[in-house]
Phi, psi and omega in degrees: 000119195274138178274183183265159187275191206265151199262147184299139190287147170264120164289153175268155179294170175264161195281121158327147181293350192263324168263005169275327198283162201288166177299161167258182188280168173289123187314120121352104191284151179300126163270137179313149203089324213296306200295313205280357150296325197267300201309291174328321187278351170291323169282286187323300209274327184277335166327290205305328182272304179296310173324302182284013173256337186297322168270335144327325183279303172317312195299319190294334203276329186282349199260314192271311115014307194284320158234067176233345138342083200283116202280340214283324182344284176320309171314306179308294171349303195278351172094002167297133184283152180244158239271193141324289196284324171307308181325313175284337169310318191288321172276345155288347169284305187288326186287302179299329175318295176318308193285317183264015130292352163248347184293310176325335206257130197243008171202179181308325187287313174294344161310310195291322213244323170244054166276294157350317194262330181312318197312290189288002166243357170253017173253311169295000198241357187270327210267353182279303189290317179323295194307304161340284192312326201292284195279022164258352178271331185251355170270165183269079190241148169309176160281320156292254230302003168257337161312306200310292162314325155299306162326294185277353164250028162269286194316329184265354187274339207265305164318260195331308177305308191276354176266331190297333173280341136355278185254027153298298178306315183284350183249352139309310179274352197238291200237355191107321210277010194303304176265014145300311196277315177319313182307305208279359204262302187277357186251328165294332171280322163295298167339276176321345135346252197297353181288307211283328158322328192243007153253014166267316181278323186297316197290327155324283170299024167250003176256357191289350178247034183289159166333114156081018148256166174237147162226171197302087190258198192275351166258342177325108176279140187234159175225144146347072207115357213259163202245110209218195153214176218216163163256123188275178189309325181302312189099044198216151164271146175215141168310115167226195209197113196307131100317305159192148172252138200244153202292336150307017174091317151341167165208162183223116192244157181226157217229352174274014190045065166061028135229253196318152132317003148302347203242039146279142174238145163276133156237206187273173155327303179273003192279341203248149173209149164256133212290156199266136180051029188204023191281001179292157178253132186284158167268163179324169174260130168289153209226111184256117182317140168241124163286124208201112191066003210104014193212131184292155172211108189325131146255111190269111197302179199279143171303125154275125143319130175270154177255147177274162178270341156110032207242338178315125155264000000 
């Protein structure tokens, strides 16, 4: 019995490269939400963008601003000082402003409707002159250079003075009102006076606490005689001597180291300050009889005169 031969094995193909590689993966399914995440962050980045064009737009508009600002105006406002010559610009501002306010006025009513604004410009043009006097006490400027500056502001006061009579004249000649308008001219100018007096006087009564001084308040006890200073006709602290004190609170001081009683003033309290270590009271400077004809006759001793100092505009 012959056997079967042995069965042959089939070899395998070898597997192709398109089947040795792996399956590709499976697609993912979209989880719910994804799209209302993209759509928020989308919104949130268009937020985000409209903010920085919103501050850009503010930086551009405040950048532009700065300089379109008049600092030095601001600067005054804030008491900072301003040089000499902006001053004089500003008043040259202030001047014209005036001459085409009076140029404008063709009867009595519109004189009458714009006094208020005369008022007011002759109060900037008083609060102008303060600041001169200011910004020669407290800079360090030479002596040419505060002539020099007295000068172009005498000159320019005086030019302005011969345009304000100017146009005077054409309103003497055209409707009459010249010498209506002159009046209302001259009580704006007084105002303005006294506006400029009483920042001069404020600006003082801020030295009443200076170094090695005290000042004089409604309880301060004061005597007769006593030696103390004062703010005098100048808007300057000055040496006086208590004369008397009155139940309102006043004092009546004399600024001539105790002589005549032409040269008493009544002021105020704060107007007075006393030197630190020095509150005792002295007596009057003594007044020695002369004999003249046969007759004692009051001699007063001689006085020192204040020199103005000439720093005034």
């Amino acid at each position: 019995m012959s056997s079967q031969p042995p069965r042959r094995r089939r070899r395998r193909r070898p597997q192709s490269e398109s089947e040795s590689d792996s399956p590709l993966p499976r697609r993912r399914k979209k989880k719910s939400g994804t799209s209302g995440k993209k759509k928020r962050k989308k919104s949130a980045n268009h937020a985000a963008l409209l903010k920085i064009a919103l501050i850009a737009s503010i930086g551009i508009v405040l950048l532009g601003g700065l300089f379109m600002v008049d600092w030095n105006e601001i600067g005054g406002a804030l008491g900072l000082p301003r040089s000499p010559e902006q001053l004089l610009n500003r008043m040259q501002e202030y001047q014209d402003q005036q001459l085409e306010l009076i140029a404008s006025l063709e009867d009595k009513d519109q004189a009458k409707a714009a006094v208020p604004q005369l008022n007011e410009i002759a109060k900037e043009l008083a609060r102008l002159s303060f600041e001169f006097d200011q910004v020669f006490k407290t800079q360090n400027r030479t002596s040419e250079e505060f002539l020099t500056f007295k000068f172009k502001y005498n000159e320019q006061n005086r030019k302005h003075e011969a345009r304000l009579q100017d146009e005077i004249k054409q309103l003497r000649q055209k409707s009459g009102l010249g010498y209506y308008v002159n009046n209302l001219l001259t009580n704006s100018q007084t105002i303005g006076r006294r506006y400029r007096d009483e920042l001069r006087l404020n600006q003082a009564k801020k030295g009443a606490s200076d170094y090695g001084y005290s000042p004089v308040s409604a309880g301060t006890p004061l005597s007769q005689g006593m030696r103390i200073q004062g703010i005098g006709s100048f808007y300057e602290w000055q040496d006086c001597i208590v004369r008397e004190i009155y139940q309102d609170g006043t004092v009546r001081v004399n600024f001539q180291n105790g002589g005549p009683s032409l040269f008493d003033k009544k002021i105020e309290r704060d107007r007075l300050r006393i030197p630190d270590g020095s509150v005792q009271v002295n007596s009057v400077s003594p007044v020695n009889p002369e004999r003249v004809d046969g007759n004692f006759r009051r001699v007063e001793p001689s006085r020192p005169k204040r020199v103005p100092t000439g720093r005034e505009f």
